[in-house]
PDB file of N, H, CA, C and O in Angstrom:
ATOM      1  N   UNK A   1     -63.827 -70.071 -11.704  1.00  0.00           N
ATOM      2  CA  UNK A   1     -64.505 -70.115 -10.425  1.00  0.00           C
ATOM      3  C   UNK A   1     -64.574 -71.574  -9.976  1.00  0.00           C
ATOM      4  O   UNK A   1     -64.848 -72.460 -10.786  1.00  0.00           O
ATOM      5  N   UNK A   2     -64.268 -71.887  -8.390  1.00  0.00           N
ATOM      6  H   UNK A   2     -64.045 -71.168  -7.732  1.00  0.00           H
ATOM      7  CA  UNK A   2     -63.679 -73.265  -8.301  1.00  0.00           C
ATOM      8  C   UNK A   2     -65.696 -73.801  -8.045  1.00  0.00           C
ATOM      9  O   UNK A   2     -66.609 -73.013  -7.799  1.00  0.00           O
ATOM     10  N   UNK A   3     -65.788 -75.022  -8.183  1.00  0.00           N
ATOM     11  H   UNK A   3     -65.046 -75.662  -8.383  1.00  0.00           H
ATOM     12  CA  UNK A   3     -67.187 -75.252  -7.755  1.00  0.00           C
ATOM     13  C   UNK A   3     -68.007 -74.877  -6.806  1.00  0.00           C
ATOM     14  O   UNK A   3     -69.217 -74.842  -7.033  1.00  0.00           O
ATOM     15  N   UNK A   4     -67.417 -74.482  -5.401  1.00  0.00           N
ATOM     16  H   UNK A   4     -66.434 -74.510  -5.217  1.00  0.00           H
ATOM     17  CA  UNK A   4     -67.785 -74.340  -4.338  1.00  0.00           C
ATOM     18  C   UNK A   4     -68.347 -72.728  -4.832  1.00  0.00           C
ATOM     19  O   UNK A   4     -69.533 -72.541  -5.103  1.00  0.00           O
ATOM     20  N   UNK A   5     -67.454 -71.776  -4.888  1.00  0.00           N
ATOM     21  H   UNK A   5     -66.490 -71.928  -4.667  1.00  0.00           H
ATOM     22  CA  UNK A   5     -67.853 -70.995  -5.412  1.00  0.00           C
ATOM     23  C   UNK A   5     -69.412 -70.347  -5.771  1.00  0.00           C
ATOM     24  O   UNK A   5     -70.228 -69.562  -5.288  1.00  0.00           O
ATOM     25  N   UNK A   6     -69.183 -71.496  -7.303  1.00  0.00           N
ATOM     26  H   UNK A   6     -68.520 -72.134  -7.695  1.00  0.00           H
ATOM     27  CA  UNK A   6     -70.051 -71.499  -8.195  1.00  0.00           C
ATOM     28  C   UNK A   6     -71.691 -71.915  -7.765  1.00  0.00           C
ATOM     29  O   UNK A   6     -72.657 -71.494  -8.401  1.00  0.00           O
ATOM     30  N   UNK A   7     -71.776 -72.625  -6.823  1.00  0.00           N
ATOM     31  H   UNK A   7     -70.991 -72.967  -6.306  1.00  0.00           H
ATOM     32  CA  UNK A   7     -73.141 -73.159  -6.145  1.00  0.00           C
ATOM     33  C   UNK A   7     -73.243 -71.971  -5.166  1.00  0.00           C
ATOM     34  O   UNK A   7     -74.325 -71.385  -5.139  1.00  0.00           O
ATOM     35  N   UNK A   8     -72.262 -71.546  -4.366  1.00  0.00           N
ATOM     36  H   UNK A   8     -71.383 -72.022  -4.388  1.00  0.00           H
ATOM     37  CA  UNK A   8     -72.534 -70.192  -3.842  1.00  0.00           C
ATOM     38  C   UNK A   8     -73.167 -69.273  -4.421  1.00  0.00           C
ATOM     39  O   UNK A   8     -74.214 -68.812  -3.965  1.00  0.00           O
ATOM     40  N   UNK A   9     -72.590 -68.859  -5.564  1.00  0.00           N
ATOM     41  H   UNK A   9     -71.740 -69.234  -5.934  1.00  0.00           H
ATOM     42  CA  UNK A   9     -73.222 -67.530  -6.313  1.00  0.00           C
ATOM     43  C   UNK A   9     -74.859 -68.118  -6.665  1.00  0.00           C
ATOM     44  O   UNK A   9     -75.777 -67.298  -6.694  1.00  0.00           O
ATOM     45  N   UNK A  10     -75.146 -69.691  -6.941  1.00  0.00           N
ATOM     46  H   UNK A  10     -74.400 -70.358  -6.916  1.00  0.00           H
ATOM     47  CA  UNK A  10     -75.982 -69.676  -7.529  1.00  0.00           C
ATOM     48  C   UNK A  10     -77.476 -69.669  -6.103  1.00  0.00           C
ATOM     49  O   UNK A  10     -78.592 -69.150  -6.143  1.00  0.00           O
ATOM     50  N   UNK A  11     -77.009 -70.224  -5.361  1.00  0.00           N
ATOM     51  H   UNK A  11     -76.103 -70.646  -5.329  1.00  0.00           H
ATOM     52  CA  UNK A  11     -77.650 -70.327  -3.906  1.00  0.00           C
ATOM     53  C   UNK A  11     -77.865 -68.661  -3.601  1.00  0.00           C
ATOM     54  O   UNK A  11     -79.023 -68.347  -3.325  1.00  0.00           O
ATOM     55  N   UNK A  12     -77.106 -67.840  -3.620  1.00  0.00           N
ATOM     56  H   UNK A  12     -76.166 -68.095  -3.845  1.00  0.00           H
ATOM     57  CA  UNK A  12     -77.412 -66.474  -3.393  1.00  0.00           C
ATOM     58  C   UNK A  12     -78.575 -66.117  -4.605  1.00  0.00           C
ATOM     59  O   UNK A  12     -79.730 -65.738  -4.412  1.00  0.00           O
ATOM     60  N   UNK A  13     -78.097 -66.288  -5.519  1.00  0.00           N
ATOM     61  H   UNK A  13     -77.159 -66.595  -5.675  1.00  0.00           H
ATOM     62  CA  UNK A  13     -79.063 -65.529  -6.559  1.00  0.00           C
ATOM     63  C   UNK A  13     -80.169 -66.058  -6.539  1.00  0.00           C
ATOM     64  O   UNK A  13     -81.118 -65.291  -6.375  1.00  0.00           O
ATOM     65  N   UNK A  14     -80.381 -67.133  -6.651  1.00  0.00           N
ATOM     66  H   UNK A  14     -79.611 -67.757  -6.784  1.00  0.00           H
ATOM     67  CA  UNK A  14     -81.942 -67.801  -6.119  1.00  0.00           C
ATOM     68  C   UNK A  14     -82.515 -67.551  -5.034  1.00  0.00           C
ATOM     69  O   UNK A  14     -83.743 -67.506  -5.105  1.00  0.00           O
ATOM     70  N   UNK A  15     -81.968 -67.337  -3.854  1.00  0.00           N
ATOM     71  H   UNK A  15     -80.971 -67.374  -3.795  1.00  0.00           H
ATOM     72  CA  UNK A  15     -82.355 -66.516  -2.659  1.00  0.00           C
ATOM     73  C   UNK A  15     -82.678 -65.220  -2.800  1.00  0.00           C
ATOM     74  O   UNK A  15     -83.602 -64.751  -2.136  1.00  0.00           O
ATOM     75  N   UNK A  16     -81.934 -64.428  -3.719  1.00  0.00           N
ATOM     76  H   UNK A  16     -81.183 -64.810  -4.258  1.00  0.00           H
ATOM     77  CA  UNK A  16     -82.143 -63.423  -4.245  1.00  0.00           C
ATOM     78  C   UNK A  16     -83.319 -63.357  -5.043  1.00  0.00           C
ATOM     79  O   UNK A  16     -84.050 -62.558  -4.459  1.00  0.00           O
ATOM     80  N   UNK A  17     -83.924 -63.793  -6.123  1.00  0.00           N
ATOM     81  H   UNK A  17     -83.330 -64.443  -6.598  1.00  0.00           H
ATOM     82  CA  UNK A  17     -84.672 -64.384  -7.028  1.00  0.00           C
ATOM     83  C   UNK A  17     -86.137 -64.776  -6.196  1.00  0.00           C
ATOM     84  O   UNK A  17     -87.202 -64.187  -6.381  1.00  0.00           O
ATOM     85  N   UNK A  18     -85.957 -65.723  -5.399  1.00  0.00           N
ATOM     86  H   UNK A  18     -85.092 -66.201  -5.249  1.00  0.00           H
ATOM     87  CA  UNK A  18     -86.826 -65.609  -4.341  1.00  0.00           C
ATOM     88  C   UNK A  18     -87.622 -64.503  -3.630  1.00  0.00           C
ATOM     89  O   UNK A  18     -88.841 -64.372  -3.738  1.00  0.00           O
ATOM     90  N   UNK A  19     -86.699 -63.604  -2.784  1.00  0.00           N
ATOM     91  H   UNK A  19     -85.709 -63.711  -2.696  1.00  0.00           H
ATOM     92  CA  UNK A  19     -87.132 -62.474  -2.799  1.00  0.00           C
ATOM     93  C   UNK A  19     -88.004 -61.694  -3.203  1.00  0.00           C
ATOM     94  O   UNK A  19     -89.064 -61.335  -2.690  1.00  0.00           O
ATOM     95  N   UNK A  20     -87.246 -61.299  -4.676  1.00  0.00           N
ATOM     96  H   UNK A  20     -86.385 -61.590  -5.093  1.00  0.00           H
ATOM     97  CA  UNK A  20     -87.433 -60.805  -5.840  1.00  0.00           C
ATOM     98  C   UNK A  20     -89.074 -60.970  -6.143  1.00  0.00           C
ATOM     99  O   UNK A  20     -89.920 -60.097  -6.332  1.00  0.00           O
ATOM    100  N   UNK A  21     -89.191 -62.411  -6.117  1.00  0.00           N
ATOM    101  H   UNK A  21     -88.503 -63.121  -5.963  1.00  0.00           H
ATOM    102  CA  UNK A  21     -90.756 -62.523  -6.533  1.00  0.00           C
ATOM    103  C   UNK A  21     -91.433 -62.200  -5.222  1.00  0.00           C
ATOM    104  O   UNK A  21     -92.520 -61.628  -5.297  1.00  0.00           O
ATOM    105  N   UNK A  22     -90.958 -62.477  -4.077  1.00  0.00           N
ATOM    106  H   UNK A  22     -90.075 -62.942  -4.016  1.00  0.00           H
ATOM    107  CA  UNK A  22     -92.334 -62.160  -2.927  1.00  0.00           C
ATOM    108  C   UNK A  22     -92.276 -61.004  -2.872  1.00  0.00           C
ATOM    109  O   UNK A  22     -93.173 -60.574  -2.146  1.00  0.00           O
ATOM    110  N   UNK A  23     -91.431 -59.963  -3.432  1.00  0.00           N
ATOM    111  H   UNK A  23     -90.703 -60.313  -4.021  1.00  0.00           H
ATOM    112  CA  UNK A  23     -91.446 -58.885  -3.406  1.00  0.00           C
ATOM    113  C   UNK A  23     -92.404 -58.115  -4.588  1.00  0.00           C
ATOM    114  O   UNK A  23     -92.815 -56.973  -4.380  1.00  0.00           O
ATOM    115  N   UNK A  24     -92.689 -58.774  -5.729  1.00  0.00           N
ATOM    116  H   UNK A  24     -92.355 -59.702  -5.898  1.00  0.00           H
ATOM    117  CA  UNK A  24     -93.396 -58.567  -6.873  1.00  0.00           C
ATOM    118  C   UNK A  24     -92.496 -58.223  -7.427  1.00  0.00           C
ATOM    119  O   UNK A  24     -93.167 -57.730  -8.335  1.00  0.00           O
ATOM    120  N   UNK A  25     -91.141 -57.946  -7.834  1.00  0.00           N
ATOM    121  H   UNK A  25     -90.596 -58.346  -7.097  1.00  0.00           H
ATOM    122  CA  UNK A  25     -90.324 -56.915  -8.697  1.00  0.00           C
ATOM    123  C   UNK A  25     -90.812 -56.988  -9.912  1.00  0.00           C
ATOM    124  O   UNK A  25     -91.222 -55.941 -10.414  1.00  0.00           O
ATOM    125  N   UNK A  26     -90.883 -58.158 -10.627  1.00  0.00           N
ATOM    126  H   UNK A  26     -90.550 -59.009 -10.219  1.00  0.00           H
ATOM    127  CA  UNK A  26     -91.129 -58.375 -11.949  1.00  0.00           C
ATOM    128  C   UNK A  26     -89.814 -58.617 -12.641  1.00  0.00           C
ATOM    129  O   UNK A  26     -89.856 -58.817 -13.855  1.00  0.00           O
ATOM    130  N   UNK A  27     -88.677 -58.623 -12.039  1.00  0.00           N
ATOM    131  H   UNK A  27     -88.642 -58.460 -11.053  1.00  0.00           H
ATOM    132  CA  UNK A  27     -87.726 -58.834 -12.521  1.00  0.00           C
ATOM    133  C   UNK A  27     -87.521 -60.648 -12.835  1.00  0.00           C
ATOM    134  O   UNK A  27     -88.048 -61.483 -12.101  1.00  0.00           O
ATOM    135  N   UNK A  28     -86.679 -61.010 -14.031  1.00  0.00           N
ATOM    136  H   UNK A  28     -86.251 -60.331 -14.627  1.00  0.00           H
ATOM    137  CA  UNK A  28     -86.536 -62.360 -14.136  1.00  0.00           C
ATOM    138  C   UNK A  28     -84.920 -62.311 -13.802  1.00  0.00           C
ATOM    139  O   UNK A  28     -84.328 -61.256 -13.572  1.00  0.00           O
ATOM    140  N   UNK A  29     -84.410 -63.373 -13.808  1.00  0.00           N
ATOM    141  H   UNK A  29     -84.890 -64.230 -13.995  1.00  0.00           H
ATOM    142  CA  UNK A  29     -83.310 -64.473 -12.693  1.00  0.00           C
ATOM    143  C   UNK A  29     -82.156 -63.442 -13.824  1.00  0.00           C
ATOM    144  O   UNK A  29     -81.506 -62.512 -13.347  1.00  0.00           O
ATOM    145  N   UNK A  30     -82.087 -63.773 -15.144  1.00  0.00           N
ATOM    146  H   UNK A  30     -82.614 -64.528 -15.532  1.00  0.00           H
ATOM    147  CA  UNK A  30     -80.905 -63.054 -15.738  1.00  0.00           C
ATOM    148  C   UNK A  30     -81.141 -61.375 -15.384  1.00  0.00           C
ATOM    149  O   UNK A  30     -80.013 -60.882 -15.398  1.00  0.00           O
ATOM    150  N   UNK A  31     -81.844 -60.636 -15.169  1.00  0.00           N
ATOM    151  H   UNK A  31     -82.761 -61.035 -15.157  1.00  0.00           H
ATOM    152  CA  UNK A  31     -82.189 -59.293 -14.889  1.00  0.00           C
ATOM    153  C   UNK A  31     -81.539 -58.714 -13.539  1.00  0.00           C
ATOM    154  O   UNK A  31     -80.872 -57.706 -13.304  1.00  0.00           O
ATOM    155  N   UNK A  32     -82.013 -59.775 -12.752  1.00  0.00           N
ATOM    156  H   UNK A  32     -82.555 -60.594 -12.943  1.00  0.00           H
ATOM    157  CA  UNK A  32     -81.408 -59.644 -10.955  1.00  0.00           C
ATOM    158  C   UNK A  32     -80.222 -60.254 -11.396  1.00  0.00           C
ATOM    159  O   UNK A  32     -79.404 -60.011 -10.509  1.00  0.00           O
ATOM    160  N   UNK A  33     -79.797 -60.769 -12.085  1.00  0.00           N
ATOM    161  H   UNK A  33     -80.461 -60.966 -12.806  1.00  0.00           H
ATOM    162  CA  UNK A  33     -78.019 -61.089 -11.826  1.00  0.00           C
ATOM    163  C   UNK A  33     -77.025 -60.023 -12.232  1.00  0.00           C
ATOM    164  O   UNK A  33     -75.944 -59.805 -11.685  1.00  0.00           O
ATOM    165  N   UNK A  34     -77.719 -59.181 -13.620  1.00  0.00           N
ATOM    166  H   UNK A  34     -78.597 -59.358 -14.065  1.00  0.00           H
ATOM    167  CA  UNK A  34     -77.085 -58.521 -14.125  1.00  0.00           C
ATOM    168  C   UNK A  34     -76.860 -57.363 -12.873  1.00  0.00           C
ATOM    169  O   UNK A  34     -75.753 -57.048 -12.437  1.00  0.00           O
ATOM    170  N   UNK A  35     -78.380 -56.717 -12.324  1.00  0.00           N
ATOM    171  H   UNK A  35     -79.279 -56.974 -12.679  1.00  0.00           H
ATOM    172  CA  UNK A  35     -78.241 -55.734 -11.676  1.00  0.00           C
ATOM    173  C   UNK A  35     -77.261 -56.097 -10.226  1.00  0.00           C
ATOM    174  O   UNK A  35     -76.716 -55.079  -9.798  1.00  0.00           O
ATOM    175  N   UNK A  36     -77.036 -57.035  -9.630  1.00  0.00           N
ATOM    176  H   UNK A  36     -77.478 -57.862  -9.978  1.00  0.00           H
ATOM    177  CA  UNK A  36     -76.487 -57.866  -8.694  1.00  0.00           C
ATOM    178  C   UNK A  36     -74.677 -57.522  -9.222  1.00  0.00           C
ATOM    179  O   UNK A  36     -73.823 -56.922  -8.570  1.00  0.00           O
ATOM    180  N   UNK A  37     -74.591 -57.932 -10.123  1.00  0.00           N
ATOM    181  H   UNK A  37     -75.285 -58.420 -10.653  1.00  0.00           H
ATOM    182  CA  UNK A  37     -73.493 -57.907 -10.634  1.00  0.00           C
ATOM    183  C   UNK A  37     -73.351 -56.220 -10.996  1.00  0.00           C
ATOM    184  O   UNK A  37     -72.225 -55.882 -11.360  1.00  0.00           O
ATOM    185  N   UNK A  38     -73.989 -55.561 -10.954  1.00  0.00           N
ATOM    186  H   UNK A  38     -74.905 -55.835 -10.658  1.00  0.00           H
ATOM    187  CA  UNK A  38     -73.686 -54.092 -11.263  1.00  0.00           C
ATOM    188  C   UNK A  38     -73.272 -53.272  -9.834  1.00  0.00           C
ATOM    189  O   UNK A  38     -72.383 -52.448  -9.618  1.00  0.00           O
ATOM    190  N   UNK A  39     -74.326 -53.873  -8.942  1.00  0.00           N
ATOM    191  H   UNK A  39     -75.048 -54.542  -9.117  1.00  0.00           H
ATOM    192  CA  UNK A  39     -74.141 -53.672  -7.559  1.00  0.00           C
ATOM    193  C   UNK A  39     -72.519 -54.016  -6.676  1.00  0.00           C
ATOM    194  O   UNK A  39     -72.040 -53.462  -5.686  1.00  0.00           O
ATOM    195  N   UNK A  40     -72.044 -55.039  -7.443  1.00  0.00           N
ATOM    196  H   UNK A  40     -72.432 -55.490  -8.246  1.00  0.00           H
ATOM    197  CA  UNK A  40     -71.019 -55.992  -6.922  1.00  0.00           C
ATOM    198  C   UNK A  40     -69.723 -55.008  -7.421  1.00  0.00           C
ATOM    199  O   UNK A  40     -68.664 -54.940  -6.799  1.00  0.00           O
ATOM    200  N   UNK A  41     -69.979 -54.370  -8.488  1.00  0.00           N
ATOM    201  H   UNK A  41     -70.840 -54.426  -8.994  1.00  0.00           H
ATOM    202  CA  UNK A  41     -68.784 -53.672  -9.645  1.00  0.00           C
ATOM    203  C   UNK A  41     -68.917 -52.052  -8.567  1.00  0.00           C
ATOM    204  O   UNK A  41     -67.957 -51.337  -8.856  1.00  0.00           O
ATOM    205  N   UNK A  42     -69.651 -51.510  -7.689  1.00  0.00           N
ATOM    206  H   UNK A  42     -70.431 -52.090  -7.454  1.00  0.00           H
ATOM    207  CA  UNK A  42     -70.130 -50.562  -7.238  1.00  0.00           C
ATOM    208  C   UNK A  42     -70.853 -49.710  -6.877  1.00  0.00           C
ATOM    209  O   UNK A  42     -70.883 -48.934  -5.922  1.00  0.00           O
ATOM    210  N   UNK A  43     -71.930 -50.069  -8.401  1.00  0.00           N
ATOM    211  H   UNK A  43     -71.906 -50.699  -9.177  1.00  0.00           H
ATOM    212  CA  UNK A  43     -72.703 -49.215  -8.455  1.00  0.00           C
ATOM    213  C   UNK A  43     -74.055 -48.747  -7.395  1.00  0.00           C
ATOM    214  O   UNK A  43     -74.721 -49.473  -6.657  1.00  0.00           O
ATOM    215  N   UNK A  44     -74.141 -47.553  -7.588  1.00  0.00           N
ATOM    216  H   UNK A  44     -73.600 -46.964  -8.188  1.00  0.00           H
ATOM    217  CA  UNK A  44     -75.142 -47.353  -6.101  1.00  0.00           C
ATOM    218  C   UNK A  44     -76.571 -48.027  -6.291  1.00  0.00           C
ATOM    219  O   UNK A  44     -77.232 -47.473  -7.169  1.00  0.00           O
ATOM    220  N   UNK A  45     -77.190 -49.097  -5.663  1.00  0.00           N
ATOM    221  H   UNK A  45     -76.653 -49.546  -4.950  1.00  0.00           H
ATOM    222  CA  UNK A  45     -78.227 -49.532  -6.062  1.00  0.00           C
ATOM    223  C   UNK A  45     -79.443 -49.006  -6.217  1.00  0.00           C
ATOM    224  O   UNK A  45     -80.308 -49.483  -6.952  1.00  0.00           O
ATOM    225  N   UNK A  46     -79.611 -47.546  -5.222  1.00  0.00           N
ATOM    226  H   UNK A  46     -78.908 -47.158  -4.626  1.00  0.00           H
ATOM    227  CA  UNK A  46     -80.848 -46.680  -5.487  1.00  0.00           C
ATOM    228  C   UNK A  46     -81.005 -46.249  -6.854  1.00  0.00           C
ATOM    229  O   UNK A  46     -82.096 -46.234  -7.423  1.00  0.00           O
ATOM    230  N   UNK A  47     -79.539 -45.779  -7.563  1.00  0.00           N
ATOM    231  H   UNK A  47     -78.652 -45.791  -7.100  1.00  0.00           H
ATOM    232  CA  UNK A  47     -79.565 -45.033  -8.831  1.00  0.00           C
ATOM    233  C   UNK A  47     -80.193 -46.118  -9.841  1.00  0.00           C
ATOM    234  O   UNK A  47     -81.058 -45.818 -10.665  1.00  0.00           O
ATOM    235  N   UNK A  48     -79.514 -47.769  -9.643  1.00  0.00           N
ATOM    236  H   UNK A  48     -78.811 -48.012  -8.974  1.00  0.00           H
ATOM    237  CA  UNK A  48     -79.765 -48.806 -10.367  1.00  0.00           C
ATOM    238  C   UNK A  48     -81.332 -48.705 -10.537  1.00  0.00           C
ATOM    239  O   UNK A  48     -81.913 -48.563 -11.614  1.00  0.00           O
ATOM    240  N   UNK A  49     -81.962 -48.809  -9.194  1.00  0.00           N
ATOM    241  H   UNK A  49     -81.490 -48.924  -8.320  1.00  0.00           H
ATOM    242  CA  UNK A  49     -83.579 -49.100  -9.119  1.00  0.00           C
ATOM    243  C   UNK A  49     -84.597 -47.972  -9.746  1.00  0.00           C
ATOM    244  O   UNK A  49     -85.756 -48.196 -10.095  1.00  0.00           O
ATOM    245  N   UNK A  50     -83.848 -46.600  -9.820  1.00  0.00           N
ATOM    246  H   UNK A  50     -82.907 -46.418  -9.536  1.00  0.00           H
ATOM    247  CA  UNK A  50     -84.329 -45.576 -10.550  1.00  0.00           C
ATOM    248  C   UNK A  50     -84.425 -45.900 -11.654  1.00  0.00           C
ATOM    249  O   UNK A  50     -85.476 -46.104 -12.261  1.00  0.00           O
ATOM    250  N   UNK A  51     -82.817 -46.030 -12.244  1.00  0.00           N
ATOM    251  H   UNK A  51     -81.964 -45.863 -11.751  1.00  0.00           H
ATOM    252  CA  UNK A  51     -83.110 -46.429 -13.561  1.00  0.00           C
ATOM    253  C   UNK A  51     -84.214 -47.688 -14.113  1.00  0.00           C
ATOM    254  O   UNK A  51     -84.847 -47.594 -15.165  1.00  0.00           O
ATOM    255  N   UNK A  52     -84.280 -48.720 -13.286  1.00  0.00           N
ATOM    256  H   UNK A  52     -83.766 -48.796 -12.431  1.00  0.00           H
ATOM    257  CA  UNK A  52     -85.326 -49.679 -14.003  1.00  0.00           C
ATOM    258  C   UNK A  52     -86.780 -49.054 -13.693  1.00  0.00           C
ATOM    259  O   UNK A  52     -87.776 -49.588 -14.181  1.00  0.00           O
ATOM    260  N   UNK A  53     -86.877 -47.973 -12.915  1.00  0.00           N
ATOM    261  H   UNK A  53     -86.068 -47.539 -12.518  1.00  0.00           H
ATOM    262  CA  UNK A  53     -87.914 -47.653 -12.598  1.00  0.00           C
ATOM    263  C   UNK A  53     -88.378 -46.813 -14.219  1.00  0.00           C
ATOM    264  O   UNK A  53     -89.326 -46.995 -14.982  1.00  0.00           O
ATOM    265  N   UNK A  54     -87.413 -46.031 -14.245  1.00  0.00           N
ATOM    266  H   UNK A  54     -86.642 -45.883 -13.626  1.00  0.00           H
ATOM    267  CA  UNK A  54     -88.147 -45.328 -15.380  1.00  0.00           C
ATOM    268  C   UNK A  54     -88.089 -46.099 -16.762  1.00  0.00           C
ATOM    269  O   UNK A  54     -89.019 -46.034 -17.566  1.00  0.00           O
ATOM    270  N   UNK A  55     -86.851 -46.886 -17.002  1.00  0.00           N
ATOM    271  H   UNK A  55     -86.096 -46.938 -16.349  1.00  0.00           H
ATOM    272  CA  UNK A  55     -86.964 -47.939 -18.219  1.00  0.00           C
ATOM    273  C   UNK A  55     -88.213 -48.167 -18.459  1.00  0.00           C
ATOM    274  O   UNK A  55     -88.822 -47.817 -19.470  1.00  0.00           O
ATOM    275  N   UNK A  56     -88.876 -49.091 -17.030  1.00  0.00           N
ATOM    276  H   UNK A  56     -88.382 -49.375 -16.209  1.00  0.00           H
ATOM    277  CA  UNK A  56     -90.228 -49.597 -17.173  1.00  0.00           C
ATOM    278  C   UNK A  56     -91.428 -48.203 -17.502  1.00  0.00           C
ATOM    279  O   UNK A  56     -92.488 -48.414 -18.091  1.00  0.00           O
ATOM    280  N   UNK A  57     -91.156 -47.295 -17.175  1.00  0.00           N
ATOM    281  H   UNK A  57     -90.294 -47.124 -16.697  1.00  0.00           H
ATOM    282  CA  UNK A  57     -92.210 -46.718 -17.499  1.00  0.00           C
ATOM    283  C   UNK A  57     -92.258 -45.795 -18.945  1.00  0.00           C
ATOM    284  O   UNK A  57     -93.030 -44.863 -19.170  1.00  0.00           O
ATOM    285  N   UNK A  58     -91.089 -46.396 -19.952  1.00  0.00           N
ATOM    286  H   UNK A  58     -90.462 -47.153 -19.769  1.00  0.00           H
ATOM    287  CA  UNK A  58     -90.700 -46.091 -21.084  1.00  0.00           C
ATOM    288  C   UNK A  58     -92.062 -46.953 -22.169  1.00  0.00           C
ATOM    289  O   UNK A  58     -92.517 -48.044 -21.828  1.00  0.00           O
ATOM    290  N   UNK A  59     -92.424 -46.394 -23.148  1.00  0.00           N
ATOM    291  H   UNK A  59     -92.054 -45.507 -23.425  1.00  0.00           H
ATOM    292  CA  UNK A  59     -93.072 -47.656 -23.822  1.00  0.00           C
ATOM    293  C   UNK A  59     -92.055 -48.026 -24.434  1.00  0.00           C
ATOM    294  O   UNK A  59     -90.986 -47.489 -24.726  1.00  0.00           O
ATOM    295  N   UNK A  60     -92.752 -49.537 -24.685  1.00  0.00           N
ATOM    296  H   UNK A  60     -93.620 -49.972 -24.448  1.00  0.00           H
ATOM    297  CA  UNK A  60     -91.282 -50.599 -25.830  1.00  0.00           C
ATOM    298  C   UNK A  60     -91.407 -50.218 -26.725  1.00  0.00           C
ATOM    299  O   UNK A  60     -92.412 -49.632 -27.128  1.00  0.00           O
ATOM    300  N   UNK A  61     -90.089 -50.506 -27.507  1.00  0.00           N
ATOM    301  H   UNK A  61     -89.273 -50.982 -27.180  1.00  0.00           H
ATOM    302  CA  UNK A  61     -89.689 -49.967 -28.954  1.00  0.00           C
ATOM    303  C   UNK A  61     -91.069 -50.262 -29.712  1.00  0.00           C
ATOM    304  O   UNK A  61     -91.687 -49.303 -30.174  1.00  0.00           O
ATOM    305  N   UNK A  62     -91.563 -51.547 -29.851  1.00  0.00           N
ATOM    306  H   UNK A  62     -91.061 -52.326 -29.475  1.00  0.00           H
ATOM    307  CA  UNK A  62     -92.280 -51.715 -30.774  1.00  0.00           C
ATOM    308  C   UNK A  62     -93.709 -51.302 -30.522  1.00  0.00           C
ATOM    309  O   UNK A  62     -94.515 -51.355 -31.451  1.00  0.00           O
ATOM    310  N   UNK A  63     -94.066 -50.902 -29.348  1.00  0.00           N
ATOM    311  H   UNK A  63     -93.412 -50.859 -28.593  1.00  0.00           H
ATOM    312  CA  UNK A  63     -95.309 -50.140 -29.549  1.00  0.00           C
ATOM    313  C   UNK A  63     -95.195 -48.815 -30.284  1.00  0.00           C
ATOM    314  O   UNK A  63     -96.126 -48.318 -30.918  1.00  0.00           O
ATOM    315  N   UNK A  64     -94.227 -48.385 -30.180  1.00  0.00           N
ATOM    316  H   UNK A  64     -93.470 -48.789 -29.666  1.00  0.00           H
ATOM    317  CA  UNK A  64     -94.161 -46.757 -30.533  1.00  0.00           C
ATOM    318  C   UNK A  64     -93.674 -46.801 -32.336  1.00  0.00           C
ATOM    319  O   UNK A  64     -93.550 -45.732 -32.934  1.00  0.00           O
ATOM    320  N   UNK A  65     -93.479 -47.890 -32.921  1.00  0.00           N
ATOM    321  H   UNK A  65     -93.580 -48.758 -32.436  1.00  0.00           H
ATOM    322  CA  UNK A  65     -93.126 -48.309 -33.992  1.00  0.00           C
ATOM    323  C   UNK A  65     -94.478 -47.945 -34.933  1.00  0.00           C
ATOM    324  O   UNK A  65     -95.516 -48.531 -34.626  1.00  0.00           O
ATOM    325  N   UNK A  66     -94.511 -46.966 -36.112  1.00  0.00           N
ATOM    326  H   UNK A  66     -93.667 -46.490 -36.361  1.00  0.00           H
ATOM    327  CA  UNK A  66     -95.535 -47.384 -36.837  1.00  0.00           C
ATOM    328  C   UNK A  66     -95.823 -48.702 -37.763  1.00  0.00           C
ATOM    329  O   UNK A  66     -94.948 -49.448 -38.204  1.00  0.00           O
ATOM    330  N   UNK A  67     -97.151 -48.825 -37.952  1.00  0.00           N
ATOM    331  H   UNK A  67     -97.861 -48.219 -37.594  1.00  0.00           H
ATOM    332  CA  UNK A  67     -97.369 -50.004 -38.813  1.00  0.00           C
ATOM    333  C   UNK A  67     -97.702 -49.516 -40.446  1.00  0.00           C
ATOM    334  O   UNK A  67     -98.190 -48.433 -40.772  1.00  0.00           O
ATOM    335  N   UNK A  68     -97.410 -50.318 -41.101  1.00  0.00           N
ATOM    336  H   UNK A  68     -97.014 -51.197 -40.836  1.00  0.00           H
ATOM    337  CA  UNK A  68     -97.632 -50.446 -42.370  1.00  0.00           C
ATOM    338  C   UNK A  68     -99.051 -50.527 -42.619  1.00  0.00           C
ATOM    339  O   UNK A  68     -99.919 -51.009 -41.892  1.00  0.00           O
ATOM    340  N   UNK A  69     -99.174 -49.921 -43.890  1.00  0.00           N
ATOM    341  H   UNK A  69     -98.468 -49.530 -44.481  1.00  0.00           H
ATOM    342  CA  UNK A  69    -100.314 -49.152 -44.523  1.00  0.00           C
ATOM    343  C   UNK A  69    -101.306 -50.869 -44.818  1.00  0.00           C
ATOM    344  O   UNK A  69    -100.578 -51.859 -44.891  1.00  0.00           O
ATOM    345  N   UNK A  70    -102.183 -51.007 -44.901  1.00  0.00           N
ATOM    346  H   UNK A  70    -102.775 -50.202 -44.841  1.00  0.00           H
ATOM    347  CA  UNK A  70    -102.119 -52.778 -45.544  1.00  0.00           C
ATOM    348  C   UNK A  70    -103.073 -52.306 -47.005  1.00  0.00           C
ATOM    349  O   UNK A  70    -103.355 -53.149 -47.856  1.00  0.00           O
TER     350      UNK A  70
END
């Protein structure tokens, strides 16, 4: 990617990123690039936003993890 480029993509994604927070997403800068970049490959972005919708409302691995006996 020639430089010009490269300050492009990064000027978008921070604009993007920007957004992102006045919007509350909760998303961080590598998160919106990936999905950005998923968007860019085709993918339909409603389905994208579903999916993080319910991810997030998954508990994390390690809550659902039992603990050891002490």
């Amino acid at each position: 990617m020639d430089p010009e480029a490269a300050q492009t993509a990064r000027e978008s994604l921070d604009l993007a990123f920007h957004m992102s927070n006045i919007l509350d997403t909760g998303l961080d800068r590598h998160t919106l690039s990936i999905l950005i970049a998923l968007c860019d490959l085709g993918l339909n972005p409603e389905a994208l936003a579903a999916v993080v919708k319910e991810l997030r409302q998954e508990p994390s691995p390690s809550s659902t993890m039992p603990t050891a006996p002490s």
